[in-house]
VEXDREN-2710 file (C-alpha; in Angstrom, 1 decimal):
% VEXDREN-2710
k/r/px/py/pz
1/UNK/-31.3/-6.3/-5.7
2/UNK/-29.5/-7.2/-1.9
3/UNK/-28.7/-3.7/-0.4
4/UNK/-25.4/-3.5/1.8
5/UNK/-24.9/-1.6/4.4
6/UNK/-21.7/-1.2/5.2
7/UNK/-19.6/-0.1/8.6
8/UNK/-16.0/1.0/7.4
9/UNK/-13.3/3.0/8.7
10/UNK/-14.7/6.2/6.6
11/UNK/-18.2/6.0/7.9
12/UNK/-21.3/3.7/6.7
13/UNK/-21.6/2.9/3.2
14/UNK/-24.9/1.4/1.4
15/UNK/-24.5/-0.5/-1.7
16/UNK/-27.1/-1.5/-4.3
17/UNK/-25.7/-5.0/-5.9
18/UNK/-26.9/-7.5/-8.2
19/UNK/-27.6/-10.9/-6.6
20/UNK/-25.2/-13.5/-6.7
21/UNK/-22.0/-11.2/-6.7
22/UNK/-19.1/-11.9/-4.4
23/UNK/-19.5/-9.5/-1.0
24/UNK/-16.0/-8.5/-1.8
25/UNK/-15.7/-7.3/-5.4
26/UNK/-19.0/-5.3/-4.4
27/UNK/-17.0/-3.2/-1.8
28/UNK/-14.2/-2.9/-4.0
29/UNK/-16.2/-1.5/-6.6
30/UNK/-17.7/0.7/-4.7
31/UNK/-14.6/2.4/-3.3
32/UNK/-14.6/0.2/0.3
33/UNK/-10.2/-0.7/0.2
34/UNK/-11.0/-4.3/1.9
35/UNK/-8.3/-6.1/2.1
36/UNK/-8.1/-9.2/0.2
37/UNK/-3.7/-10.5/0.3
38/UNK/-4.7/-13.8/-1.0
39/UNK/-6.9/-13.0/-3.9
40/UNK/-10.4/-14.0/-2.6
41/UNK/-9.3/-17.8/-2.3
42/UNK/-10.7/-18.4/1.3
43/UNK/-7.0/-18.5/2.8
44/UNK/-6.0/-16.1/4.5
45/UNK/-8.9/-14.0/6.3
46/UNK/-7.7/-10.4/5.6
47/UNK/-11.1/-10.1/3.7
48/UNK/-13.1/-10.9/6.8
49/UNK/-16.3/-8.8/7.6
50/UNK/-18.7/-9.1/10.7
51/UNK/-22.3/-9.8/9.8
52/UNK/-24.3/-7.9/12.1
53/UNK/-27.8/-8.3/9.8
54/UNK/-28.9/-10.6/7.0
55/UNK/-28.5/-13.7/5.9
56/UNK/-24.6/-14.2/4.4
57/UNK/-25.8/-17.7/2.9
58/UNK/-24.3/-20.6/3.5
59/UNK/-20.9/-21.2/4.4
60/UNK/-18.8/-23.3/2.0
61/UNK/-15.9/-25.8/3.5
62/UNK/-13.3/-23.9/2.7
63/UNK/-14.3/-20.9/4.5
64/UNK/-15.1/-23.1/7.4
65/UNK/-11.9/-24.4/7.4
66/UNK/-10.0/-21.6/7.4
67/UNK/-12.4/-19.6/9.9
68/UNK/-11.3/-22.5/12.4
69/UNK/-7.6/-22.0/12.4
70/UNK/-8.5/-18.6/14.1
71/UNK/-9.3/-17.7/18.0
72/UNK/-10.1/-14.2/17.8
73/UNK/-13.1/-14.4/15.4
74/UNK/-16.9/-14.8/16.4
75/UNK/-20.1/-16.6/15.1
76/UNK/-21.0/-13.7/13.0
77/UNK/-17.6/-13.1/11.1
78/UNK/-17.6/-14.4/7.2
79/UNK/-15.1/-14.3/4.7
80/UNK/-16.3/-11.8/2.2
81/UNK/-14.9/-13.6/-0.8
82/UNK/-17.3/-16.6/-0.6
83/UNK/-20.1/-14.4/0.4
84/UNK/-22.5/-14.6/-2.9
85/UNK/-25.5/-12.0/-2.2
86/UNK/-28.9/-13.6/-1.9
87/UNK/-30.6/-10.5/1.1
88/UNK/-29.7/-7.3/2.4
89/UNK/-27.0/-6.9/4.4
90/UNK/-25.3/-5.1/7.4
91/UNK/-21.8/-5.2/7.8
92/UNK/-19.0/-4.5/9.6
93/UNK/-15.7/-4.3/7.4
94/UNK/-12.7/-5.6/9.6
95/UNK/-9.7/-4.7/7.6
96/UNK/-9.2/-1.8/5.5
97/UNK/-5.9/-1.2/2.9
98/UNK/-6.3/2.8/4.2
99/UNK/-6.3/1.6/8.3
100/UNK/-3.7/-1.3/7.7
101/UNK/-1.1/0.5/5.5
102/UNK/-0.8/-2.0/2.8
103/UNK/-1.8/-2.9/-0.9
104/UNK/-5.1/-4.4/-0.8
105/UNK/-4.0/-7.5/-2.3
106/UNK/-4.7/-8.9/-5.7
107/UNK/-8.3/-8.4/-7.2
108/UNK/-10.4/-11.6/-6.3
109/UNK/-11.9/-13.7/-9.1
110/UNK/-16.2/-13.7/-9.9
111/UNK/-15.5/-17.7/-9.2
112/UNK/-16.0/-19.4/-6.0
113/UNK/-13.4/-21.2/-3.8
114/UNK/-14.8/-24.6/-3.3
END
């Protein structure tokens, strides 16, 4: 069971998860308000974390692709909505609902974004 460890806004969080669950619904679920606007479809970035231990997996092409339109972002930062736990991991959560001042976007399918 991949334990997260997880750098918010509110202080560090550690999460026990089942493998194979999205990154994202397992902060949700465990009261982390990532941001998510485009429903954990690998478009938009809001959900983006900063992997500072563990292996994220690998990433799929439409994370990639995305992840490329951006400048600002570094080798470590993932999209936590095609991250599907397989090890421990530490985490830095970049954008909050609480911090940012908005809705949190819609709740992001188990499914992965090809």
């Amino acid at each position: 069971m991949p334990i997260i460890t997880a750098e918010t806004a509110n202080g560090t969080v550690s999460i026990n998860e089942v493998e194979g669950r999205k990154l994202v619904l397992a902060l949700e679920d465990h009261g982390v308000d990532i941001l998510h606007r485009c429903g954990g479809n690998a478009r938009c970035t809001t959900c983006r974390v900063e992997v500072l231990a563990g292996d994220p997996g690998p990433i799929r092409d439409a994370e990639k692709a995305v992840l490329a339109t951006k400048t600002d972002l570094n080798d470590h930062t993932r999209l936590s909505c095609q991250i599907r736990l397989i090890d421990d991991l530490h985490i830095k959560v970049v954008n909050q609902a609480s911090v940012a001042g908005i809705d949190a976007g819609g709740r992001p399918l188990e499914e992965t974004t090809p």
